[in-house]
C-alpha positions in Angstrom: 74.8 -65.3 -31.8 78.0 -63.5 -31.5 77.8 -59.5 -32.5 79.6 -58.5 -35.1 79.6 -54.8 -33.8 82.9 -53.6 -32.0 82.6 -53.8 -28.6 82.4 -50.1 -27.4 80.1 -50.1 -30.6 77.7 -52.9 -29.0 77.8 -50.9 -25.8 76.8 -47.4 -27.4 73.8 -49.7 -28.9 72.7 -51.5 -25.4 73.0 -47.5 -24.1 70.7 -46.1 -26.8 68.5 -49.1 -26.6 68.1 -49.4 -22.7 67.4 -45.5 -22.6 63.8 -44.6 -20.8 62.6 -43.3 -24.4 62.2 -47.1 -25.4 60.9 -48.2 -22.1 57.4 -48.2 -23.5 55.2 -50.2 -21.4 52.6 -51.8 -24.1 49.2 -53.7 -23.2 49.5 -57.2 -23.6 48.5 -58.5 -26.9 44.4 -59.4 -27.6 44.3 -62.3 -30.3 40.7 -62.4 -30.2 40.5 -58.3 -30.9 42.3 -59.2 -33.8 40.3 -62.0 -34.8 37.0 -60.5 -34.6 38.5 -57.7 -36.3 39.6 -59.2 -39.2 36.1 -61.1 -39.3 34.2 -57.5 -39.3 36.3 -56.4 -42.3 36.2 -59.3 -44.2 32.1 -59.5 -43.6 31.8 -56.0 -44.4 33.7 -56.6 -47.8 31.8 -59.6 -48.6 28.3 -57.5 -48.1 29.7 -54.4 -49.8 30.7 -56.8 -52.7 27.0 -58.5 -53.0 25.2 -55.0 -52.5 27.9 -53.7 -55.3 27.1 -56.6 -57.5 23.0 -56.6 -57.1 23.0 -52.8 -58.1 24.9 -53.7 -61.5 23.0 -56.8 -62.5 19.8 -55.0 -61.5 
C-alpha cells in the first residue's frame, strides 16, 4: 500500500521509527502461558462464584 504521507514526511517517520529507542528486543511469545493463564482465572472465578453462592443459600 502506497503512503499517503509526503515523502520527506514518510522519511522523518522511518527515522523516528528505526531510532534505538524502539529497538526493543521482546521474548518470543508463550501461547501456552497464556492459555493456562486464562484457565487459572477462569477456574478461580468459577470456585469464587460457587463458594459465593453456597454462603448465600446457606
Amino acid at each position: 500500500m502506497a503512503s499517503r504521507l509526503y515523502p520527506e514526511d514518510q522519511k522523518r517517520v522511518e527515522e523516528y521509527l528505526n531510532s534505538p529507542l524502539h529497538q526493543v528486543e521482546r521474548k518470543p511469545f508463550r501461547v501456552w502461558w497464556l492459555l493456562l493463564a486464562i484457565v487459572a482465572v477462569i477456574t478461580g472465578l468459577g470456585l469464587l462464584a460457587r463458594f459465593l453462592a453456597a454462603l448465600v443459600i446457606a
